[in-house]
C-alpha positions in Angstrom: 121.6 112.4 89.3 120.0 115.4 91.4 118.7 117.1 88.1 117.0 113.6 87.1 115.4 112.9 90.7 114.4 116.5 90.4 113.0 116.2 86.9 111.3 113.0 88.0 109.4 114.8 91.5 108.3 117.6 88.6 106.6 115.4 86.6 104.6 113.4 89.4 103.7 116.4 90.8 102.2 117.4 87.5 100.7 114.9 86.8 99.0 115.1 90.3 98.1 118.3 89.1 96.1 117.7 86.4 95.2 114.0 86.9 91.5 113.2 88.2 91.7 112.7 91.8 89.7 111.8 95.4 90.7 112.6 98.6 89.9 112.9 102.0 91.3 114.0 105.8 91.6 111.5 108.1 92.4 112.2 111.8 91.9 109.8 114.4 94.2 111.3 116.9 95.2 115.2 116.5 98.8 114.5 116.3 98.5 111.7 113.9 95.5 113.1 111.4 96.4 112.9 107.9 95.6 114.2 104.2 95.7 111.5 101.5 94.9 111.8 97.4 94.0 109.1 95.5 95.0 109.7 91.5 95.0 108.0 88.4 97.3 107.9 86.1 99.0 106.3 82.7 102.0 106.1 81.4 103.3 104.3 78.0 100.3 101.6 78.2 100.1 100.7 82.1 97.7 102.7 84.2 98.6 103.3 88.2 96.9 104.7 91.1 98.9 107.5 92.7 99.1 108.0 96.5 99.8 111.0 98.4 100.3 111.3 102.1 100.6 114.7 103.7 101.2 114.6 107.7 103.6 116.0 109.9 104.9 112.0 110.2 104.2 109.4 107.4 106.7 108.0 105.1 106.2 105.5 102.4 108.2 102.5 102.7 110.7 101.9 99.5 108.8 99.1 98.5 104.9 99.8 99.4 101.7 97.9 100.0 98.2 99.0 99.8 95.7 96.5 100.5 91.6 97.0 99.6 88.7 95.5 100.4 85.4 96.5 98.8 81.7 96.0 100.0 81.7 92.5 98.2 84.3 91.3 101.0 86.7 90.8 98.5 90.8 92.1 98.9 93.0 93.1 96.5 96.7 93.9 97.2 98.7 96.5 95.3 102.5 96.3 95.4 104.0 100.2 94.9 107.1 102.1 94.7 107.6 105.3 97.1 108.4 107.8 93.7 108.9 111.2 96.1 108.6 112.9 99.3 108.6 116.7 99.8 107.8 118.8 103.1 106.7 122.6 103.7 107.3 124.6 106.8 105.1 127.4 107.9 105.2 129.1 111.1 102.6 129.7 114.0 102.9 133.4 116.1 102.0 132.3 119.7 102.1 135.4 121.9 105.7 136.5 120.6 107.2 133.8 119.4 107.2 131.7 116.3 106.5 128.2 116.4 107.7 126.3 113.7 105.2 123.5 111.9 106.4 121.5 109.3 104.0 119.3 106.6 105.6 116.0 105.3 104.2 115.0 102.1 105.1 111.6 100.7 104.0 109.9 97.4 104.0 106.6 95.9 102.6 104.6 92.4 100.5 101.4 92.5 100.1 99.4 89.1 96.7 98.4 87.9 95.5 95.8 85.8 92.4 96.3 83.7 90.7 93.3 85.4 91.8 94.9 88.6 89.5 98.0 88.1 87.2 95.9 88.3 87.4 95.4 91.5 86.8 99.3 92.7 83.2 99.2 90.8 82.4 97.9 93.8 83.5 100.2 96.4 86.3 100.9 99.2 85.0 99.6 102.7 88.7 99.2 104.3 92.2 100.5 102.8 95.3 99.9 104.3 98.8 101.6 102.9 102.5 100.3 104.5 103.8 102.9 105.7 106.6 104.3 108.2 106.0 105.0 111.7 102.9 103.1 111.1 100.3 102.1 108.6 97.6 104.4 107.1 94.1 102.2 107.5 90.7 103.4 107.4 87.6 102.0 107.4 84.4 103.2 105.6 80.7 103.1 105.7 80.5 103.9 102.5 82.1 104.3 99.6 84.1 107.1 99.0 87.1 106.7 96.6 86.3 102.7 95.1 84.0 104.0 92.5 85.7 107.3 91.6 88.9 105.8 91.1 87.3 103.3 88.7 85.3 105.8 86.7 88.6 107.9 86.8 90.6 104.7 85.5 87.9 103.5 82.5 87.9 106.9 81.1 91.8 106.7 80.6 91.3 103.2 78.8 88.6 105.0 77.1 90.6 107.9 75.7 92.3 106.7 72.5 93.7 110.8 71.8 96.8 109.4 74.1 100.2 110.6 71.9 
């Protein structure tokens, strides 16, 4: 079971790897400021968007939300599964001592429809991800991931050289 579940948090980070991705830092208070990465991905013939969290606190819920709304005022709602979590530690040299500091990093997969992409030609104003202590939301001015993630998504339906 441990070699599967490892095999499994191998491939997702792989795929993060060399998928097509946005991201961006968001820290509203110091000790709650996050990193998150927006993916794309497909597997057999359904295509998902891939989540990563890295803070020293967030954890995806088993079974995840992620709610959007786009410039047109329009929301869609994305029901995920939490695929992985992983953490580094590093330490900080204060004077003599070392301070320990630790980096959660959590992940999750959202499923995407084709009509569904749609909906990010049009931007990301708000996004909102369920999450443990407390949900990830941030609100844009403009458009930073929506139109990415969609040109990310139509050139996997595009590629036909899939094996």
């Amino acid at each position: 079971m441990k070699k599967v579940l490892l095999f499994a948090i191998m491939f997702v980070w792989s795929v993060l790897t060399f998928a097509q991705s946005v991201s961006y830092t968001y820290k509203p208070l110091a000790a709650e400021g996050c990193s998150v990465r927006y993916s794309v991905a497909k597997q057999d013939s359904s295509y998902y968007i891939v989540v990563t969290i890295k803070s020293d606190r967030f954890q995806f819920l088993k079974e995840t939300t992620m709610m959007i709304r786009n410039f047109s005022d329009e929301v869609l709602k994305l029901e995920g599964k939490h695929i992985g979590d992983g953490s580094e530690t590093a330490g900080i040299v204060a004077g003599n001592m070392v301070l320990p500091v630790t980096e959660l990093s959590t992940t999750a997969q959202f499923p995407i429809t084709p009509e569904q992409m749609e909906f990010l030609s049009n931007g990301v104003a708000k996004i909102r991800i369920t999450a443990i202590p407390m949900n990830h939301e941030r609100t844009f001015k403009k458009d930073k991931i929506g139109k990415k993630l969609y040109k990310y998504l139509k050139e996997l339906t595009l590629n036909k050289d899939d094996f």
